[in-house]
N, C-alpha and C positions, 0 to 999 in steps of 0.2 A: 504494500500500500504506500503512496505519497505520501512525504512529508506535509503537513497543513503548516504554513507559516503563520505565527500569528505576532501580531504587538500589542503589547499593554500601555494602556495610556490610562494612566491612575497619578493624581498628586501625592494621596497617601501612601505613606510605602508598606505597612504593615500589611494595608490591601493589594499592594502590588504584590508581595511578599504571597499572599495566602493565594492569590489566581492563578500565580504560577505554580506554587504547590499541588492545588486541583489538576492540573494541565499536565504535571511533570506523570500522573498516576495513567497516561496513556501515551504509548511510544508512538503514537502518528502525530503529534500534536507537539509541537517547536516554538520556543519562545524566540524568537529573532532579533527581539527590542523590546526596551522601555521606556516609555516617556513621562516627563513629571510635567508636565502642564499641557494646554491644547495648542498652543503652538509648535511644542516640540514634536504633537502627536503628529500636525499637519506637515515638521518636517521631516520625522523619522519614516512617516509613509508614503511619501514621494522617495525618498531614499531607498527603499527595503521593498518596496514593492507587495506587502503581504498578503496571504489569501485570508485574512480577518482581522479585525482592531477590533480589540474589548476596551471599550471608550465611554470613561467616567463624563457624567455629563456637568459636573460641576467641579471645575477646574479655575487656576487662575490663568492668568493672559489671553483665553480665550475659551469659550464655555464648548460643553459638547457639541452641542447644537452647529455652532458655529464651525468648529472646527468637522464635523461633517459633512457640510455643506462644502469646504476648500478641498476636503478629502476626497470628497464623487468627482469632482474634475480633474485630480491629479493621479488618482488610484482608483481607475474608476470598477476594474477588476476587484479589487478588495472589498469586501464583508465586513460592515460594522453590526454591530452588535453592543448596544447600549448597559453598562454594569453602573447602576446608582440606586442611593440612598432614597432618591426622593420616590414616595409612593401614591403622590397624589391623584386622584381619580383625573384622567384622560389623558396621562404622560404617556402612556405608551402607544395611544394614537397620534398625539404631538410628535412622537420618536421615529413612529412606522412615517408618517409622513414628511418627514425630513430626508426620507429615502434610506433609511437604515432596517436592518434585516431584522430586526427584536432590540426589546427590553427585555433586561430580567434585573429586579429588584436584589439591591446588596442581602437583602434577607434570607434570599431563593437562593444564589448564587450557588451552594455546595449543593444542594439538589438538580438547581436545573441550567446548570452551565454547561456539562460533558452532554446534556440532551439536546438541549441548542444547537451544540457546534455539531456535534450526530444529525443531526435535521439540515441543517447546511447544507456538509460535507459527505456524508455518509447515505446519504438520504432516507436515514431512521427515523418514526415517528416520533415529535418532541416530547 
């Protein structure tokens, strides 16, 4: 099976720290980069090209949002997939239509992160 490249774009590191832990628990699944804020995210992934950003949407120098929106024209290949705290009723239609593949809530995240990227990439039901 292919490698799936992915990057994390997290400000927090213990978060960063703990997504790739989940990730490290399946050999198809490659962490290629980190970023700590949304502009790094928008340059680490012109740079790296990945087949997915797990991309916090509340960042400083530039929000998820935003930097999604720089990211579908640069990477337009690459798979976002929104990883945040906020769980307010219609974020995740807000999210789908920014042109991003899913939210999943920091809460869910050890449940339904390896089911997401399975739904992607694998084409398993999420």
């Amino acid at each position: 099976m292919p490698c799936i490249r992915i990057l994390l774009a997290e400000d927090f590191e213990p978060w960063r720290m703990h997504l790739r832990s989940l990730l490290q628990r399946r050999s198809e699944f490659e962490v290629v980069g980190e970023a700590i804020d949304g502009l790094d995210a928008v340059e680490k992934a012109q740079e790296l090209q990945p087949d997915v950003i797990l991309l916090d949407i509340s960042m400083p120098r530039l929000n998820g949002l935003e930097a999604a929106e720089r990211i579908r024209s640069i990477a337009p290949q690459s798979k976002i997939l929104f990883v945040s705290a906020d769980r307010s009723a219609g974020f995740e239609e807000i999210a789908i239509a920014a042109g991003v593949q899913g939210y999943i809530s920091k809460a869910e995240v050890d449940s339904k992160l390896l089911p997401a990227l399975d739904a992607l990439f694998l084409k398993r039901p999420a």
